[in-house]
Every structure is written in structure tokens, then in C-alpha cells.
C-alpha positions in Angstrom: 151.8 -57.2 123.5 148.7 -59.3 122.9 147.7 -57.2 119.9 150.8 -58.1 118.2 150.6 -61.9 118.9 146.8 -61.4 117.6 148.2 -59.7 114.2 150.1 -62.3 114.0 148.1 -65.2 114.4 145.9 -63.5 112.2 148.6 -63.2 109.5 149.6 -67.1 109.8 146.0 -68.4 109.7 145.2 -66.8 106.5 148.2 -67.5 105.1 147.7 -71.2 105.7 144.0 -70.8 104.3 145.3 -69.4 101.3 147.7 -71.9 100.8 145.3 -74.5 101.3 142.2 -72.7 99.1 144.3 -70.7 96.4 141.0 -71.0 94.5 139.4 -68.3 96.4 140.1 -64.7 96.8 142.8 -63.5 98.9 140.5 -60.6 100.3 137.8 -62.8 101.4 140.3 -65.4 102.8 141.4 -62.2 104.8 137.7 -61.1 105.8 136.9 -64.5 107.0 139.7 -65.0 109.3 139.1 -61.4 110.3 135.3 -62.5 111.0 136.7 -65.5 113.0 139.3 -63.7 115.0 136.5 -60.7 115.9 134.2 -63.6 117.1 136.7 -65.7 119.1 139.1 -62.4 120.0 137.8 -62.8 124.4 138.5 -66.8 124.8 140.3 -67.4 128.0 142.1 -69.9 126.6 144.3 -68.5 123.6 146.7 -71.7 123.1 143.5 -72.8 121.1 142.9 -69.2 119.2 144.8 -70.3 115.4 143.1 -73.6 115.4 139.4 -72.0 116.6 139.6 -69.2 114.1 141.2 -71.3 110.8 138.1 -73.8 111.6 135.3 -71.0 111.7 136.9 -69.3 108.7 137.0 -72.3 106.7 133.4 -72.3 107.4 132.9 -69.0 106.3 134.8 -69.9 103.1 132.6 -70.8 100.3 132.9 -74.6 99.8 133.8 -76.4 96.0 130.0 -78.3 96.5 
């Protein structure tokens, strides 16, 4: 059951990230959130999971600088 919440949560961050950078590649929108979900996948607290990873994949995102 959990997996399938993680898909997705997966799905709608980098949806929202490639809403919000269409500038940038689709795959590594999808990489970066995959990168932030593999990092952050054991926190106890997963109310806080979308908002953790979309942060550290935006950081992982190449900036417009």
C-alpha cells in the first residue's frame, strides 16, 4: 500500500515541477524527484514527504543563474 502512495507522490511532485520549470527536461525533472524520494523514502513522518522531496529536487534542478 505504501508503495503505491510513494508512486504517487512521486508522480504529483514531478508533475508540479514540470509545470513550474517547463524549461527543463522532463527526464531530469523525473531523476531529481526520483533522487529526492530515494533520499527522503525512511522519514517517519510522511505527511511532510511531497513538500521534502519537491524542495530537494528543485535543488537538484539546474537554476536560470
Amino acid at each position: 500500500m505504501a508503495d503505491s502512495e510513494d508512486a504517487l507522490t512521486i508522480r504529483a511532485v514531478a508533475e508540479r515541477l514540470m509545470k513550474s520549470y517547463p524549461q527543463v527536461d522532463a527526464g531530469l525533472v523525473h531523476s531529481s524527484v526520483q533522487t529526492a524520494y530515494e533520499e527522503l523514502r525512511y522519514a517517519r513522518v510522511r505527511a511532510y514527504l511531497p513538500v521534502l522531496m519537491e524542495r530537494r529536487a528543485q535543488d537538484l534542478l539546474p537554476s536560470d543563474e
